[in-house]
N, C-alpha and C positions, 0 to 999 in steps of 0.2 A: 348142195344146200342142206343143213340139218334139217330135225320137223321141227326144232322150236325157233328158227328164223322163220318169221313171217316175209314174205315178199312186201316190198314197197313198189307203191302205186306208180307210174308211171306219170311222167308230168304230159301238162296239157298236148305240148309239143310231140309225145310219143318216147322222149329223150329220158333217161331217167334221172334222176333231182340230186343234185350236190351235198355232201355228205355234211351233217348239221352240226354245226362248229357250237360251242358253248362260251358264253356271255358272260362275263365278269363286271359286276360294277365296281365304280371306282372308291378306293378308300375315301373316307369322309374322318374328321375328329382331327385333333393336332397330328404332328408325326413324332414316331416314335422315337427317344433319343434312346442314344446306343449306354445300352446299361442297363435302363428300364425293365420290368418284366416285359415279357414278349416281343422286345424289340429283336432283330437282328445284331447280331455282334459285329464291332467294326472289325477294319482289315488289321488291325493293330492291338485287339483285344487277344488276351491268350497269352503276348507272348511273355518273357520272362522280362520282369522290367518296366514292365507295363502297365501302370492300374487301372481298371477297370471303373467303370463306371463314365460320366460326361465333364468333358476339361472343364477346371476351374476359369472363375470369370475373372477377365483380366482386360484394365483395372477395375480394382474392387472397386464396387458402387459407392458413388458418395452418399452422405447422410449420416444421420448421427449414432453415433457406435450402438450395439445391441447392449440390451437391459442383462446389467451383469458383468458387462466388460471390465477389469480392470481402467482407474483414471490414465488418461493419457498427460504425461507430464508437459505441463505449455513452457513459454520461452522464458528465461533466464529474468529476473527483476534486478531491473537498472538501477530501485532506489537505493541510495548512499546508506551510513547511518546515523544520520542527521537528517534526512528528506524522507518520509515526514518525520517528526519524531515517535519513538513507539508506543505504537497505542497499545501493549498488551498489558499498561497499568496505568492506573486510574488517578491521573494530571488533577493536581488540586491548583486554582487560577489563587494569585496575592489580591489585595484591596484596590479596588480603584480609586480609594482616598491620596493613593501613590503618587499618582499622576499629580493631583494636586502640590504633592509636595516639592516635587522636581519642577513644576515649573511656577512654584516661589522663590527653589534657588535661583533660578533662572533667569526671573525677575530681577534680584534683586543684583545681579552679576552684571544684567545688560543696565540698570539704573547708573549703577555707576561708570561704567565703559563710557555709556550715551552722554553722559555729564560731560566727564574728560572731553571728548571729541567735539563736543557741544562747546564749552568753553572754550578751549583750542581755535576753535573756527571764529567764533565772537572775536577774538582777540587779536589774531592776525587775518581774519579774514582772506586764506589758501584757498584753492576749490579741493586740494588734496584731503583737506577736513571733513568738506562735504561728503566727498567720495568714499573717506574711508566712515560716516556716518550712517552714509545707505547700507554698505555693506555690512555694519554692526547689525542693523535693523533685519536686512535681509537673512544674515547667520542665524537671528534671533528665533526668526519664523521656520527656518526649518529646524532648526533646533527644537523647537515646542511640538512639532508634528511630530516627531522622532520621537520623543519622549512618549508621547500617548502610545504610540505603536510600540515601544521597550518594553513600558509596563504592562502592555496584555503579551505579553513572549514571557515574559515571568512564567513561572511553575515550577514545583514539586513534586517528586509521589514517593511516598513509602513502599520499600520491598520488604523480600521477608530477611536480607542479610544486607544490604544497601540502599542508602538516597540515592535519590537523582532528582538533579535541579538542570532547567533548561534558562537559558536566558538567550537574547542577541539577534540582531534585527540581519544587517547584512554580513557580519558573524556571529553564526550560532554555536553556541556552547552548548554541550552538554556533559556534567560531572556527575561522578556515579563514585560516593563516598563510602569507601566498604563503613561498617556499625564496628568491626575490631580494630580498627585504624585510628577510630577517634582518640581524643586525647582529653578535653573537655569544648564542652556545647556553652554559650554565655547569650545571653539576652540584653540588647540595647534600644535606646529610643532616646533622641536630640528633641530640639523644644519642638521644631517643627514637625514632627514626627507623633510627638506628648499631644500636640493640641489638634490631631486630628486621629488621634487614639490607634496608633500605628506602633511596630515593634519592628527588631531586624533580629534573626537570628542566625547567630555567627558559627560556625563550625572548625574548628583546627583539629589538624591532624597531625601524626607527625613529620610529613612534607609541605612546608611551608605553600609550595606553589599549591597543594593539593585544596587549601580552605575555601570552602563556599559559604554562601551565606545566604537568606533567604528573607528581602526585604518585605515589607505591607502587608505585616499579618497581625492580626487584632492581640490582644494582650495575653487573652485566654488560649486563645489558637498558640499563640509563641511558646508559653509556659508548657503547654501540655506537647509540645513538640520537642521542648528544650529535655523533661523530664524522658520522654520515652528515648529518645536519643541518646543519653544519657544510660537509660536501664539496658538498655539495649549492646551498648559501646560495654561495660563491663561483662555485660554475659558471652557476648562473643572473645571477650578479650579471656574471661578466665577459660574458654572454650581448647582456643587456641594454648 
């Protein structure tokens, strides 16, 4: 025994005491993932091939992309192009003085049919007259609804090198009039038309099928469309 061991005491029993083992408490705090400062390295850190740091989380977490990301492109648009019509120019709506005048004609088509088929029946009294007199009545009434709903599908709008006029209820049109195609613009108006201060502005091109025309537009509205149409149709024409 050295002189700087001090002898230990003897336990109560005379026996001497069990050599004193040293105590460790237990980690406390989260654990340490492999990569972190002072973590241990896993068994797969090191080697060649192998990146370092904690596996990516897989799958990525839903929620909504981070601030910055690139848009994600969504699914493919079904609309036609006719469904809806486009809105990236500014739809000017006709008169609803229109309406009126279509169902004058209207009028004035079923007055005489209704007669015919009216007298017809008077005179031989058929039920075939009758029948075919409901049904003139019946044609009549959807024909008037139809009408109301044609003339608000009217529209226009000016671009910067073409018209476009939309029309058509369960066929929708839409014509798109180049300005150097025309040929001449003309302005018209029938009595019924006169006496409820209405105009129609006509367009020819020089493809026949190509003319549109642009009904229930006030007089002043017509001129001043007829005229720039017009300025417009030569400058692109001497352009070309």
């Amino acid at each position: 025994m050295s002189p700087a061991e001090s002898p230990r005491p003897p336990s109560a029993a005379g026996q001497p005491s069990p050599p004193a083992t040293e105590q460790t408490a237990p980690p406390t705090g989260p654990p340490l993932v492999s990569g972190a400062p002072g973590a241990t390295p896993g068994p797969f850190e090191g080697r060649p091939g192998v990146p370092a740091g904690p596996p990516p989380a897989w799958p990525p977490p839903a929620g909504p992309p981070p601030a910055g990301s690139p848009p994600q492109a969504g699914p493919p648009s079904s609309a036609g192009p006719l469904e809806p019509w486009p809105q990236t120019v500014r739809w000017q709506p006709i008169s609803r003085d229109l309406i009126w005048v279509e169902l004058l004609r209207l009028g004035a088509v079923l007055v005489v049919v209704v007669l015919g088929v009216a007298i017809g029946w008077a005179l031989s009294g058929h039920w075939l007259f009758g029948l075919g007199l409901a049904v003139v009545v019946l044609a009549g009434a959807v024909r008037a609804v139809s009408i109301v709903r044609a003339v608000r599908a009217w529209g226009y709008a000016e671009r910067e090198d073409d018209l476009l006029v939309r029309h058509g209820l369960l066929v929708r049109r839409l014509s798109i009039v180049p300005y150097a195609r025309m040929q001449f613009v003309d302005v018209s108006a029938g009595p019924l038309e006169r006496a409820f201060d209405l105009a129609t502005v006509q367009l020819h091109t020089a493809a026949a099928a190509s003319d549109a025309r642009v009904p229930g537009l006030r007089p002043a509205e017509a001129s001043r469309l007829r005229d720039r149409l017009t300025a417009l149709g030569e400058d692109r024409a001497e352009g070309l």
